[in-house]
N, C-alpha and C positions, 0 to 999 in steps of 0.2 A: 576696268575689271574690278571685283568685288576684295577689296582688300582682304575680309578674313580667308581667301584663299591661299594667302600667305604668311597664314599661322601655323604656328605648331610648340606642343610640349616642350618646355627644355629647364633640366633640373638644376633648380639653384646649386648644385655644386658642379655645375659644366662653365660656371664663368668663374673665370682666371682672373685672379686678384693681383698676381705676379707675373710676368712673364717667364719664360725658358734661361736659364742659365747655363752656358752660354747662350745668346741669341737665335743660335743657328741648329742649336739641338730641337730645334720646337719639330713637331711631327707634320706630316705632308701630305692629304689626301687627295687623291689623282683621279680625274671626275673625266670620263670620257661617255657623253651619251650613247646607250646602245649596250656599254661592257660593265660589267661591275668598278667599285669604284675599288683604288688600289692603296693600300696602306705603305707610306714610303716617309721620310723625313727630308724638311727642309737643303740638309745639305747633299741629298739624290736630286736636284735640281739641274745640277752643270749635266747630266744624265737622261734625262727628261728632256733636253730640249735638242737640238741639231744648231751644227755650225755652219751661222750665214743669223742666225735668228740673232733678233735685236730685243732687249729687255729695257722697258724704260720704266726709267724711277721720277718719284714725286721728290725734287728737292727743296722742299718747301719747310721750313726749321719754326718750329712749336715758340709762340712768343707768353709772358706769363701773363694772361689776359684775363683772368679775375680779379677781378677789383673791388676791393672793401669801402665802405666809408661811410660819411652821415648824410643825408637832406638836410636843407635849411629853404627855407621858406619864409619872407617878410611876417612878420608877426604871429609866425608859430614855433615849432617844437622839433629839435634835431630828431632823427628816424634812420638807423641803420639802412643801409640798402646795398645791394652788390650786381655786379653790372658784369657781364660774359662779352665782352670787345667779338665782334663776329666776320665785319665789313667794313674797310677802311672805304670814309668816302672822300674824304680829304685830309689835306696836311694836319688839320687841326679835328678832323670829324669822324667818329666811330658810329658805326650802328651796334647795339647792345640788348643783349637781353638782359633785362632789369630784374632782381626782387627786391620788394614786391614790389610789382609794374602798376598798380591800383595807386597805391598810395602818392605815386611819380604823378608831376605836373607839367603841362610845358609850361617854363623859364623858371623853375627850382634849381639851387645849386646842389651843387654836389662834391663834396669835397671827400676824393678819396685817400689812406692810407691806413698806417696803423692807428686802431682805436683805442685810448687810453680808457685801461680798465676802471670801470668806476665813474668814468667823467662824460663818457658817451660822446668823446671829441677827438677831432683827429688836430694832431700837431702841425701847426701854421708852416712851420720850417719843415717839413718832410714829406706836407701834401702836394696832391695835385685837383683843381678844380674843374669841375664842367659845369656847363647849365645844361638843363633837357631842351633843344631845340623842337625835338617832335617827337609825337605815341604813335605805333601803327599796333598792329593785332600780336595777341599770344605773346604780347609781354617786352615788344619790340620798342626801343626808344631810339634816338637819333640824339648823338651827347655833341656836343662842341668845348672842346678841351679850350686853357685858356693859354696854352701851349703849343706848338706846332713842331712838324718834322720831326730832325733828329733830337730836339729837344724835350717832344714829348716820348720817341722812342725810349730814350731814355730810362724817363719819369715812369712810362708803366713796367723797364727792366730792373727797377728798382724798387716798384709798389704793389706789383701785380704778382700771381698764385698761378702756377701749374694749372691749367685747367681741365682734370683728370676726366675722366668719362663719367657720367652721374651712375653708373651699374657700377663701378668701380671706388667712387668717391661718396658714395654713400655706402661704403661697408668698411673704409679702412682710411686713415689721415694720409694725404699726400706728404711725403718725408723726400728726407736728400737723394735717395737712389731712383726717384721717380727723375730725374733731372735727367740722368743718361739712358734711363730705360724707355722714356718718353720719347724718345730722339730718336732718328735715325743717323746711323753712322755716316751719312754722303748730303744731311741735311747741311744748305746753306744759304737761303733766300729767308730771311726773316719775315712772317707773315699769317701761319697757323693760329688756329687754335685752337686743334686737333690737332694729332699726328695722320699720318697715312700709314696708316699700322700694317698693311703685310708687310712694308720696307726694312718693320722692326726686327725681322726674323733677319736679315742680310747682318753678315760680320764682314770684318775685311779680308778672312782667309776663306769666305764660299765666295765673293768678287775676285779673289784672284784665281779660285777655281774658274770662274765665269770664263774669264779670262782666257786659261789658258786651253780649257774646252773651244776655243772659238766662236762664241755667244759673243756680240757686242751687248755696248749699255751705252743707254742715252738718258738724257736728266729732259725735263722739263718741271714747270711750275704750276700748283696750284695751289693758294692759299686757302688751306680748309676751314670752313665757319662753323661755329656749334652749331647750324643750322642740321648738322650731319647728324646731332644726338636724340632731334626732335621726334618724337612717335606721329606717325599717322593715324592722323585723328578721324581723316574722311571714312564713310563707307565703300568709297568707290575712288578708285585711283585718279580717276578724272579731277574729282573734285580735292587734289591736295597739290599744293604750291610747295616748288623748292624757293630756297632762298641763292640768293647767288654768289655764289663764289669768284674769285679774280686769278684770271689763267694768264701764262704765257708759253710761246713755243716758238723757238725762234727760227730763222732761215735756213742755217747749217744743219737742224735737227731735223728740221723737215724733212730736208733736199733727204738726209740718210736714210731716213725712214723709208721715203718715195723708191730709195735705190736698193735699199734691203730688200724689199717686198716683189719689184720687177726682177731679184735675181733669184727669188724662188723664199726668199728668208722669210721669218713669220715677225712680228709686232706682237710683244708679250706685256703685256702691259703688266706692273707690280703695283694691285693697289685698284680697286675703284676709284680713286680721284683721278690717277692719269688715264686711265681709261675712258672717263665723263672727258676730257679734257680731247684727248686725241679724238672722237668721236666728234667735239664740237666744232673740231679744226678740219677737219674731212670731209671734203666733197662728195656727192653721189656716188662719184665711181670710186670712192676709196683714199684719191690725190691727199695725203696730209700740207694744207697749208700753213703759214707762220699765224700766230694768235694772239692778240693781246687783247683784254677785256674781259667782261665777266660771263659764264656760263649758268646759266640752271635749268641744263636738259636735266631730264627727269625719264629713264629708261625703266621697261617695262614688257611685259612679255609681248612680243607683235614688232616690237623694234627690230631693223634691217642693219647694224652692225657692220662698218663702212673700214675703220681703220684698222679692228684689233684682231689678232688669228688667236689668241692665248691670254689668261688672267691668272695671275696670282691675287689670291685675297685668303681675309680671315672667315671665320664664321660670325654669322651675322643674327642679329637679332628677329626673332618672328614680327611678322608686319610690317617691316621697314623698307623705308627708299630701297637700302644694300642687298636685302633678301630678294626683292622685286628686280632687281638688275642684275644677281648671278643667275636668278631664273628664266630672266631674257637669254640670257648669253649658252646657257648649255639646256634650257627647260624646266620649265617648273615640275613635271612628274621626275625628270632626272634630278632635280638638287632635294626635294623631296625626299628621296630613297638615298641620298648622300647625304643630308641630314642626318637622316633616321639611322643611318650604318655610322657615321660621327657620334653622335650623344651616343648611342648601345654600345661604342667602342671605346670612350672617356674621351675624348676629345675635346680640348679645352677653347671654348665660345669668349668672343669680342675681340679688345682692340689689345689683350695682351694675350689670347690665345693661339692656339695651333695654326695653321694655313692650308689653303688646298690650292690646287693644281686644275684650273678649269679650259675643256675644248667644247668650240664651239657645238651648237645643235645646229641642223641642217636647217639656213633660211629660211624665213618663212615666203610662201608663192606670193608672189606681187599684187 
């Protein structure tokens, strides 16, 4: 499909620099194709949904994966550069978006932390080193830490930045409240580097609403990559590559999933990530099995939507993967005219903005 089909207007003052305070005050747009869309808030949710319905969250916990520091090169010249950790590929191995990715060589070191002002150098005792093992496209490198495990965990929980959304962190400095606004309350799998932002709108007194409406919750995991911030660059949807992400879903979550849904219950997925995730674990007929590995389906309008009855998500950028996946799931003319009633109605756009409430569109024929 022709990507500018999933453009449209939206005014620099519809993206949300802050989030809601409290969490759970953020506003609620309820997208039902066919009906108008309904104006309702976050905590009208335990209301919205029927008991037996199961809501799964991404517990996937934001690690600080920007990384500062210099190049060094045999017989040249230190070179700032900063590296976005996206895809762990081993104990010692990150895939990264690099700047500037031009000037990176393969077997350059790299030595990140704080840079001392003035000296253009990072402190021997407080860094951490990689070499560039390999370049791929758009800025992509393959780093080999000279650390491993929880030893380099560590090393980047002690050296690495917030790594805020670029619509976000090009208008305002990452500070200490981005720490707990970044997170989700139920985060605990260390491995983001993103958030799964609808989760952000959940407190612990709308989970215990959840709760006591008779809604289950189930966790599963997906470690989000910057790869999530990237524009689509193609013409045509065909021609654009997701990057992959690393999922799990384990046996127990299945099995509930499997038993929720034969007793009539719905799969509400919180979150395009668990939804990309529950989708890649889903057989034909629907069956959620267990998953370990990495996913980079890439949903689009014409997609047949196998696991999930229900989405929670934020508003999304014109053009993007996100835009192209709630338009699969209720219709592009339907998210369209939810757009368009969002922005006309202030409705706050990205990964700290407002949320909506999406039912599917009728299948597409075989």
């Amino acid at each position: 499909m022709r990507v500018d089909l999933f453009d449209f207007d939206l005014p620099e003052e519809r993206i949300a620099l802050r989030p809601a305070s409290p969490r759970d005050a953020s506003r609620l747009l309820v997208v039902r194709p066919g009906a108008a869309p309904l104006d309702r808030g976050v905590r009208d949710l335990p209301g919205l949904l029927a008991p037996g319905d199961v809501l799964v969250f991404n517990d996937t916990r934001v690690i600080p994966a920007r990384l500062s520091g210099i190049r060094h090169r045999a017989g040249g010249t230190g070179q700032r550069c900063e590296a976005m950790l996206h895809l762990r590929e081993a104990p010692d191995r990150w895939r990264a978006f690099a700047r500037p990715a031009k000037r990176l060589a393969v077997a350059d070191r790299i030595r990140f932390g704080p840079v001392g002002e003035g000296t253009g150098e990072v402190c021997a005792l407080t860094g951490l080193e990689a070499s560039v093992e390999a370049k791929g496209e758009g800025g992509e490198v393959t780093l080999r830490f000279d650390l491993a495990g929880p030893a380099l965990d560590e090393a980047i929980m002690a050296l690495g930045a917030l790594p805020l959304p670029p619509y976000i962190a090009g208008k305002r400095a990452t500070d200490a409240q981005d720490a707990t606004d970044y997170q989700t309350v139920y985060a605990r799998e260390p491995g983001a580097v993103a958030a799964p932002t609808a989760g952000l709108h959940f407190s612990d007194s709308l989970l215990d609403a959840i709760d006591r409406a008779g809604i289950g919750r189930a966790h599963v995991t997906l470690h989000v990559g910057a790869g999530t911030f990237l524009p689509v660059k193609a013409d045509d949807t065909a021609d654009h590559r997701m990057h992959a992400e690393i999922g799990t879903i384990d046996a127990a979550t299945a099995e509930r999933l499997n038993t929720a849904r034969a007793s009539g219950g719905r799969v509400v997925a919180v979150g395009t990530t668990a939804l990309r995730l529950l989708e890649s674990a889903a057989d034909p007929d629907g069956t959620i099995r267990p998953f370990v590995g990495a996913t980079e389906i890439f949903i689009t309008p014409g997609y047949r939507f196998r696991a999930v009855d229900a989405l929670v998500t934020n508003f999304h950028l014109p053009r993007s993967t996100l835009f192209m996946l709630v338009s699969a799931f209720a219709g592009l003319d339907t998210m369209r005219a939810a757009y368009a009633h969002a922005i006309s109605s202030g409705y706050r756009f990205y990964s700290y903005g407002d949320a909506s409430l999406l039912f599917p569109a009728p299948p597409p024929a075989p």
